[in-house]
VOMAR-116527 format. One record per residue: x, y, z of N, C-alpha, C, CB in turn; residue in one letter. Coordinates in steps of 0.001 Angstrom, whole numbers, padded with zeros to 6 digits, always signed. Glycine has a CB too. Layout:
% VOMAR-116527
XYZXYZXYZXYZA...
% end
This chain:
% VOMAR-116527
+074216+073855+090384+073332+074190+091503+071919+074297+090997+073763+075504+092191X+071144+073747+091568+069712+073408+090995+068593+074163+092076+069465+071531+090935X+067757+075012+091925+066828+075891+092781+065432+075199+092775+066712+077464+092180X+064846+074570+093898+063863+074048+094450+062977+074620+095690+064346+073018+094690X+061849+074995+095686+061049+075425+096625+060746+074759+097798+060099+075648+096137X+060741+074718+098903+060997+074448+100074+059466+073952+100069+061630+075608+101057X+058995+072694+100757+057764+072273+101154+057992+071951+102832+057278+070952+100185X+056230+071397+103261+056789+070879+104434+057190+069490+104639+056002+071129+105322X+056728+068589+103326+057439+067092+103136+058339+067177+101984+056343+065818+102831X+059655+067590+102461+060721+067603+101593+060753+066225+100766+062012+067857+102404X+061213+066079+099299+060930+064410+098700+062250+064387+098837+060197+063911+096999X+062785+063363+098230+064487+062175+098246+064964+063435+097206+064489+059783+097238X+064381+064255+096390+065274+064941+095616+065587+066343+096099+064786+064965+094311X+065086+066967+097083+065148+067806+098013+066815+067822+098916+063848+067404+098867X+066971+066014+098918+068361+065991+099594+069409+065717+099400+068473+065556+100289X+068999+066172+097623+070495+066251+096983+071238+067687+097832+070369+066536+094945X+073026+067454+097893+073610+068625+098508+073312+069329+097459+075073+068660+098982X+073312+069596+096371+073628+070384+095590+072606+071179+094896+074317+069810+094906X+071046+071015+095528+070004+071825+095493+069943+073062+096559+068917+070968+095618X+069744+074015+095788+069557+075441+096725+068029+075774+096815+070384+076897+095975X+067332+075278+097944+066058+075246+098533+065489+077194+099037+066320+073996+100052X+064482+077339+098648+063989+078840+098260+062916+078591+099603+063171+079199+096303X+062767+079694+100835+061472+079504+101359+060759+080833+101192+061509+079022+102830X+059885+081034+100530+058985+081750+099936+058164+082543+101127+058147+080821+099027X+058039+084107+100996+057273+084720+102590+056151+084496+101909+057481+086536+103362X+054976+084989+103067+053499+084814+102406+053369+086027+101414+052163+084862+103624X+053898+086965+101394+054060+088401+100826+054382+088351+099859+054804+089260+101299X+055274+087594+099395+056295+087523+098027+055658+087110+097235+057515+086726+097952X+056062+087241+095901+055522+085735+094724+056946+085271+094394+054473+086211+092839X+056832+084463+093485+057827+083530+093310+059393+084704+092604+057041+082117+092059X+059117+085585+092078+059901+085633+091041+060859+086845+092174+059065+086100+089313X+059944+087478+093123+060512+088472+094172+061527+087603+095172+059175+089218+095104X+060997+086074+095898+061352+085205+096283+063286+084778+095602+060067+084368+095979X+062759+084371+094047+064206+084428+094023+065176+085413+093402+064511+083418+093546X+064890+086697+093654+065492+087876+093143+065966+088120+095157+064120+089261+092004X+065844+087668+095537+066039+088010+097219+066901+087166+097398+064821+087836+098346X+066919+085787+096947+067794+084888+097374+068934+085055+096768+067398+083695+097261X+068666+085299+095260+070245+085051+094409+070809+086424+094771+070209+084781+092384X+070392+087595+095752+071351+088923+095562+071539+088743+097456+070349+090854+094675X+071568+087555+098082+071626+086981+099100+073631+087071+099124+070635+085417+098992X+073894+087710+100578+075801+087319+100026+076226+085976+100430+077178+088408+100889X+074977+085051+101362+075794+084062+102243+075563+082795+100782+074890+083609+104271X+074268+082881+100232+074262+082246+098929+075024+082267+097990+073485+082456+098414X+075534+083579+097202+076763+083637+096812+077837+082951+096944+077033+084380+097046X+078388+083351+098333+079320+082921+098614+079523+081449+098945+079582+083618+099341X+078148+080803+099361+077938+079047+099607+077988+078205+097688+075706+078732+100630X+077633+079181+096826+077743+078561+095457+079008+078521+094804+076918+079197+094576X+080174+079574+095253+081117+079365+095051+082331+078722+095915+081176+080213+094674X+081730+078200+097150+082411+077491+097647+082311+075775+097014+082094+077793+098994X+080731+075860+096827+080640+074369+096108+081500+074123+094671+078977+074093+095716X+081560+075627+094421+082112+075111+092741+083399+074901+092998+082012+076274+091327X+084447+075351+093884+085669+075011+094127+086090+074088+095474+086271+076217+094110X+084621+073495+095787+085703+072621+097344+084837+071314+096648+085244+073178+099871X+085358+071189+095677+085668+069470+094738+086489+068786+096016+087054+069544+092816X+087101+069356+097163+088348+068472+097648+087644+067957+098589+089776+069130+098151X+086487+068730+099109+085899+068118+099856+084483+067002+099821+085831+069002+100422X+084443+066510+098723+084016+065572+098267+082116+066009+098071+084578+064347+099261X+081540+065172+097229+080282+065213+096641+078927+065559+097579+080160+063898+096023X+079315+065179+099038+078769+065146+099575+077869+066297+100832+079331+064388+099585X+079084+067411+100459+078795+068622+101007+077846+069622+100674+079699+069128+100996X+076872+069534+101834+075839+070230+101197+075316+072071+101326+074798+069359+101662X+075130+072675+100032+075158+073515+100070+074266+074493+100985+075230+073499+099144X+073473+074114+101386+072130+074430+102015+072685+074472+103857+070744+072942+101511X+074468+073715+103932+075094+073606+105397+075687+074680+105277+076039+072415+105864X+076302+074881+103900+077007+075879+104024+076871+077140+104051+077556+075783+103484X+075562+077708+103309+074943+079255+103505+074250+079100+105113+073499+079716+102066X+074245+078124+105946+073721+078598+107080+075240+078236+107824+072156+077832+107631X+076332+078061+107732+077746+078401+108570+077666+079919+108111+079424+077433+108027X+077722+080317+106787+078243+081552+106317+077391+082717+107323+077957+081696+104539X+076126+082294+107674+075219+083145+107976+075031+083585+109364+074194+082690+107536X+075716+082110+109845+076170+082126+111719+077177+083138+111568+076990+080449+112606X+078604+082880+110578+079610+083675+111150+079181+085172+110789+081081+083250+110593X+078383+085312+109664+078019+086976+109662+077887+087691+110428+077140+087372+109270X+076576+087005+111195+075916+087378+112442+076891+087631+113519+074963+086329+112878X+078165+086976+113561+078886+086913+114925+079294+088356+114403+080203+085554+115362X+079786+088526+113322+080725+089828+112991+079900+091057+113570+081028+090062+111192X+078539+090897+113172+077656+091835+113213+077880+092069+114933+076099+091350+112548X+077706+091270+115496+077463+091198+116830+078867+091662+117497+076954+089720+117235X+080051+091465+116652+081603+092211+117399+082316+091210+117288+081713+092766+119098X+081992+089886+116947+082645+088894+116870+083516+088458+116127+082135+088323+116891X+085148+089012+116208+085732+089080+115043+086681+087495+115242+086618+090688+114852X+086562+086353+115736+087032+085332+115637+087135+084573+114200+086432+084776+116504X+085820+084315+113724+085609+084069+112290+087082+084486+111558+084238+085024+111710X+086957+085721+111509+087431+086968+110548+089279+086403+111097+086620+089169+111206X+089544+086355+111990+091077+086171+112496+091281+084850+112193+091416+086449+114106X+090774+084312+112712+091212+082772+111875+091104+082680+110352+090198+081505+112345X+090263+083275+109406+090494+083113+107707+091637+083612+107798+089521+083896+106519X+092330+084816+108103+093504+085779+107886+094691+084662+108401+093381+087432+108915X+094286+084323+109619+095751+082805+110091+095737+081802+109225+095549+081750+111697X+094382+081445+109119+094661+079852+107572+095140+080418+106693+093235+078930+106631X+094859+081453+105800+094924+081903+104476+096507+082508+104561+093615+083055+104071X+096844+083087+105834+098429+083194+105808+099419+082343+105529+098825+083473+106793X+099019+081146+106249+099879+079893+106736+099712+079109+105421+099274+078993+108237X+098466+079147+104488+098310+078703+103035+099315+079299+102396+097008+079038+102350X+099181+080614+102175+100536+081589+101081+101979+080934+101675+100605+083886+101475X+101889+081347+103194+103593+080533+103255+103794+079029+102869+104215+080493+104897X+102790+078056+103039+103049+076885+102513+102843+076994+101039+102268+075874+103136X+102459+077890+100237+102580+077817+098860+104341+078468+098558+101162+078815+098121X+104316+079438+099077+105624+080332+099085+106869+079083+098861+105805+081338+100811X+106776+078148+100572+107556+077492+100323+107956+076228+099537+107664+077504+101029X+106934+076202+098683+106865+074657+097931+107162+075365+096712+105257+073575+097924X+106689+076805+096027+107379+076891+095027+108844+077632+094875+106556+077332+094317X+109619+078591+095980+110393+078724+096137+111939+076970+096211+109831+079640+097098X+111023+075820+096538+112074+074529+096435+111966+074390+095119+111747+073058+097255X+110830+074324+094668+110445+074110+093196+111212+075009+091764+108863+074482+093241X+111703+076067+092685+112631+077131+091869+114151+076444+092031+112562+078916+092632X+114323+076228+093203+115604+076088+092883+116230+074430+092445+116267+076693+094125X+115262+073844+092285+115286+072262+091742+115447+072923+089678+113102+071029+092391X+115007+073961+088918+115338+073603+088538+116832+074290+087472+114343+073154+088454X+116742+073668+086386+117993+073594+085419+118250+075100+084339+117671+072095+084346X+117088+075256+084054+117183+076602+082959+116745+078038+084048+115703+076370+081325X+117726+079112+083338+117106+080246+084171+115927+080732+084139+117647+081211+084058X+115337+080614+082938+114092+080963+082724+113000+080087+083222+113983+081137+081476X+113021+078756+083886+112311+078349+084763+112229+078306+086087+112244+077636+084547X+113486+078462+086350+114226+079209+087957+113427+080491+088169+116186+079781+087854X+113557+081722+087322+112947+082799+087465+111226+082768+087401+113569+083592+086490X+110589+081775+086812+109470+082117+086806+109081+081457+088208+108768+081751+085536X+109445+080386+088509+108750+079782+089713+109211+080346+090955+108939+078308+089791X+110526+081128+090910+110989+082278+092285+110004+083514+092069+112920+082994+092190X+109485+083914+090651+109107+085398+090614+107147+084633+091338+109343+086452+088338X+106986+083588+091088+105404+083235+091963+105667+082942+093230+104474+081891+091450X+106816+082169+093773+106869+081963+095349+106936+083496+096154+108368+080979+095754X+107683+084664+095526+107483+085778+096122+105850+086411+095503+108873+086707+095809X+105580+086184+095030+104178+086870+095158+103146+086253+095980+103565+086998+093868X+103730+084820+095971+102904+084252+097535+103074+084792+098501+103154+083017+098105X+104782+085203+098639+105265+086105+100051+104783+086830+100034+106406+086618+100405X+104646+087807+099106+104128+089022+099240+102584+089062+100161+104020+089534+097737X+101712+088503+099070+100454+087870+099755+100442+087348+101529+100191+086497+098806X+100967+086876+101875+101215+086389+102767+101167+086942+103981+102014+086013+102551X+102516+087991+103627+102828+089716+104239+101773+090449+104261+103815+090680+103381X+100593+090696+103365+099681+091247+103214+098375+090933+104021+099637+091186+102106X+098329+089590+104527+097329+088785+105179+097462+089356+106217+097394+087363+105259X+099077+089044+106794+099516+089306+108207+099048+090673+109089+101008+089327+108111X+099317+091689+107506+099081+093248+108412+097946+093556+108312+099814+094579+107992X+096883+092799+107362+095297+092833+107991+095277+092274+108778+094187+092433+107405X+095668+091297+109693+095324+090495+110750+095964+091608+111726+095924+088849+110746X+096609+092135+111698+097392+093124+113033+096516+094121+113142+099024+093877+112773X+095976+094741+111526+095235+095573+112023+093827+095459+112206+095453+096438+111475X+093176+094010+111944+092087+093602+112746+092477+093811+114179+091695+092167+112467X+092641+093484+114491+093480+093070+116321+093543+094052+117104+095158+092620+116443X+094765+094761+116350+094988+096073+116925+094519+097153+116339+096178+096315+117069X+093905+097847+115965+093745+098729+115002+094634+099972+115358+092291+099024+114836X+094966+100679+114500+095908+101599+114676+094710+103102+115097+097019+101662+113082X+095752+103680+115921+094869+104921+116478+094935+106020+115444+095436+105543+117966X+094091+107025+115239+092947+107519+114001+093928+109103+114487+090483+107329+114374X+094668+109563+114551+094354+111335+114682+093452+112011+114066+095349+112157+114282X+092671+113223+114836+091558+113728+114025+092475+115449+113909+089649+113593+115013X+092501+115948+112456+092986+116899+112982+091964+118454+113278+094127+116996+112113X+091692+119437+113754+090539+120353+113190+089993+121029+112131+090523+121039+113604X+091268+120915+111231+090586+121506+109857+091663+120958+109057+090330+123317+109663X+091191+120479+107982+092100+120096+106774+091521+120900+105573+092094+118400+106440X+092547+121232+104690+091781+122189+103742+092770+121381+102463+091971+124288+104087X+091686+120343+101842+092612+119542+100733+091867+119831+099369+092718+117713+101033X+092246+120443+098051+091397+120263+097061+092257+120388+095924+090260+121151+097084X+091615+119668+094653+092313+119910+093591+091955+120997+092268+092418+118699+093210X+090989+121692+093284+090528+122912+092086+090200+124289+093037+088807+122377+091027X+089577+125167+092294+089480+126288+093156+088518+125465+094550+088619+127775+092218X+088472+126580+095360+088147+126007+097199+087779+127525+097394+089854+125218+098550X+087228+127857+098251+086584+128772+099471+086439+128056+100675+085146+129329+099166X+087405+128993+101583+088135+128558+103010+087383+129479+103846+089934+128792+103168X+086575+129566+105093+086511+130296+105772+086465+130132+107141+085852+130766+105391X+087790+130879+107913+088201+130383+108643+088206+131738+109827+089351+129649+108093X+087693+131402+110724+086960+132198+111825+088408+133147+112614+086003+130870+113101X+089674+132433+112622+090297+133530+113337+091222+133769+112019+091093+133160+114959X+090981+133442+110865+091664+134487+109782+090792+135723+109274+092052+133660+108418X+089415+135222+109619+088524+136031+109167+088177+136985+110378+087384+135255+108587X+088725+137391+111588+088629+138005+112567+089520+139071+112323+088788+137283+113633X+090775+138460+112305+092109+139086+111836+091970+139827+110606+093187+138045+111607X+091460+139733+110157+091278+140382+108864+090309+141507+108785+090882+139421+107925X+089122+141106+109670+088601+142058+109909+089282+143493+111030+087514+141388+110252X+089560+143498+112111+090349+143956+112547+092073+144703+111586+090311+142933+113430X+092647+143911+110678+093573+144786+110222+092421+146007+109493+094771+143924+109110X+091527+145472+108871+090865+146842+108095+090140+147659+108883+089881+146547+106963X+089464+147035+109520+089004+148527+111231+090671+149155+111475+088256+147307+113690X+091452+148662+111630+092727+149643+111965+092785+150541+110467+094452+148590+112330X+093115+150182+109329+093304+151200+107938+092070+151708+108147+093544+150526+106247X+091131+151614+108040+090163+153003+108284+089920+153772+108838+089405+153098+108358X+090710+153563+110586+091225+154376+111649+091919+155138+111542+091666+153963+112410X+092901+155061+110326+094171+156137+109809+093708+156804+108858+095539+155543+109245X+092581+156372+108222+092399+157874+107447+091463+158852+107695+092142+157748+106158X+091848+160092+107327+091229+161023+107882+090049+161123+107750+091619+161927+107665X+089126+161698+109034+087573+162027+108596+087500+163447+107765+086528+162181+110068X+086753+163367+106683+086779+165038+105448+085401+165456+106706+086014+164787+102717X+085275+166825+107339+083862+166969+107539+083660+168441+107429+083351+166368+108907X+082923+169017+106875+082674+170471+106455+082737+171212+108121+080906+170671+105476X+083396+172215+107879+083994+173208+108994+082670+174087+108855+085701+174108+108631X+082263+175043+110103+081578+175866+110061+082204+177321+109936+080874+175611+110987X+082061+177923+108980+082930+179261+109066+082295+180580+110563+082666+180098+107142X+080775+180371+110357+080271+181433+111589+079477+181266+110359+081055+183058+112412X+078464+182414+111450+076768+183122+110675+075980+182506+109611+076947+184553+109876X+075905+181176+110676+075393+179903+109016+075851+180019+108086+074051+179837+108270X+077033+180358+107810+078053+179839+106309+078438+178662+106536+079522+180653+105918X+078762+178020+106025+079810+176433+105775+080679+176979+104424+078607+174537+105226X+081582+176610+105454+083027+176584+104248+083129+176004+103177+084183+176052+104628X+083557+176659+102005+083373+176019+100687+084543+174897+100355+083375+177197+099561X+084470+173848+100463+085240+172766+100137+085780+172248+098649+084545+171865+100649X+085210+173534+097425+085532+173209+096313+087208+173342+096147+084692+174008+095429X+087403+172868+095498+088776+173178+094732+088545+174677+094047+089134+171892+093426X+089310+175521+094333+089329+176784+093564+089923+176855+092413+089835+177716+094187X+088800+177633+091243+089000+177992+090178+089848+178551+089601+088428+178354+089997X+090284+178522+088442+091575+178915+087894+091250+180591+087469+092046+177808+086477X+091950+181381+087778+092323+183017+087576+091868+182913+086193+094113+183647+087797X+090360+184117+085655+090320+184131+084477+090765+185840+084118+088885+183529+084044X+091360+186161+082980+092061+187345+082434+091109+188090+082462+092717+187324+081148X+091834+189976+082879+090543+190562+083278+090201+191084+081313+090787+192171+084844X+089210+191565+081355+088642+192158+080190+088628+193546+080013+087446+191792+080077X+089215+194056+079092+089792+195320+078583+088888+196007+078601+090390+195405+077388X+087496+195497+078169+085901+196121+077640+084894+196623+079217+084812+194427+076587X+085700+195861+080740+084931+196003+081496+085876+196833+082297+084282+194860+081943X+085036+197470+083494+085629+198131+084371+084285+198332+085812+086240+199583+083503X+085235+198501+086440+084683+198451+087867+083616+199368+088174+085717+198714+088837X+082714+198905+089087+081081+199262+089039+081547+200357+090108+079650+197868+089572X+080896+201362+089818+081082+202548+091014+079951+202103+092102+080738+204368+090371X+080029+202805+093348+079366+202598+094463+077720+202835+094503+080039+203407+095364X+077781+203756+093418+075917+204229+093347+075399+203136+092785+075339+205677+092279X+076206+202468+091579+075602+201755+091268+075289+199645+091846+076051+202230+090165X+075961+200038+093037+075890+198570+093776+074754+198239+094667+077082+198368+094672X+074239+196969+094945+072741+196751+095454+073200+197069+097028+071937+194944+095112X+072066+197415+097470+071786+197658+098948+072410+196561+099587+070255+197749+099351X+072107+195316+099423+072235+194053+100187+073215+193438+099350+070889+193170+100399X+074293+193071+100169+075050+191984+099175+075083+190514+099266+076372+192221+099189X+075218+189985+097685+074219+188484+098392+075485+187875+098815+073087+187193+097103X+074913+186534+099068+076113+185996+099703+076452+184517+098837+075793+185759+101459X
% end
């Protein structure tokens, strides 16, 4: 494949098929020009059709074929999945006509070990084949999607938070804090508050002391 710049008097070597013609924006320079074309998919795919459709003789030109590739894109783009269903029907009906030419081809011959190799490729054509088919069904038909509301899938730790577990949850612990008791200091009378300590352990009386007589006790007793 040979890359040539597009003029407006194309010469006799312009119409070889097998030149891939570049049209250059006013914006571009040359080297942006073909960094656009070669990462192009309908180009791609038109250069490797030339390198393998030898069957269709010398004359096919590549420059026809990135603008078919580029029509059927466009149709896809547009919803147009005809293109797309017919490759999946040729390319089926190819595997079964391969399937069945090497499946005869297996049993024509004489040693097992050539029997087995040419049955173990006619089923991988089948296989292929089978495989075409149920993309083509599910082009067509596509199968319906369930959505579910929450999926919770992971293969390492995760944090889940989930509005009526996290309701529920709140609520069981408003109930346990409902059952335990409120502590709240009692009023004994005459601005005292009740002493809430734990009471002290009984200390032994002392041999050395003895009880204060009445003269000697204060007027006021504190409290």
């Amino acid at each position: 494949m040979s890359i040539t710049k597009a003029t407006k008097r194309p010469s006799a070597k312009q119409h070889d098929p097998k030149i891939l013609q570049l049209v250059q924006k006013p914006e571009e320079t040359m080297a942006q020009t073909v960094g656009r074309i070669a990462s192009d998919p309908a180009v791609n795919a038109g250069s490797v059709m030339q390198s393998f459709g030898n069957h269709l003789g010398e004359d096919v030109s590549l420059m026809s074929m990135i603008e078919a590739i580029q029509g059927a894109t466009k149709r896809v783009k547009d919803g147009d999945l005809s293109d797309l269903e017919g490759m999946l029907v040729s390319q089926a009906t190819a595997l079964q006509t391969i399937f069945t030419n090497l499946a005869r081809r297996a049993q024509a011959q004489q040693y097992q070990r050539n029997l087995e190799a040419f049955l173990g490729l006619a089923l991988k054509a089948q296989a292929q084949s089978r495989a075409t088919i149920t993309a083509l069904v599910d082009l067509k038909y596509p199968r319906q999607v369930a959505f579910v509301k929450q999926a919770n899938i992971s293969n390492g730790p995760q944090q889940v938070n989930n509005r009526g577990f996290e309701t529920n949850t709140r609520a069981g612990a408003h109930a346990a804090e409902s059952q335990i008791p409120q502590i709240k200091e009692l009023e004994a009378g005459d601005d005292q508050w009740l002493d809430t300590r734990a009471t002290g352990s009984a200390v032994g009386a002392s041999p050395h002391l003895e009880a204060m007589g009445k003269s000697h006790r204060p007027k006021n007793a504190r409290r």
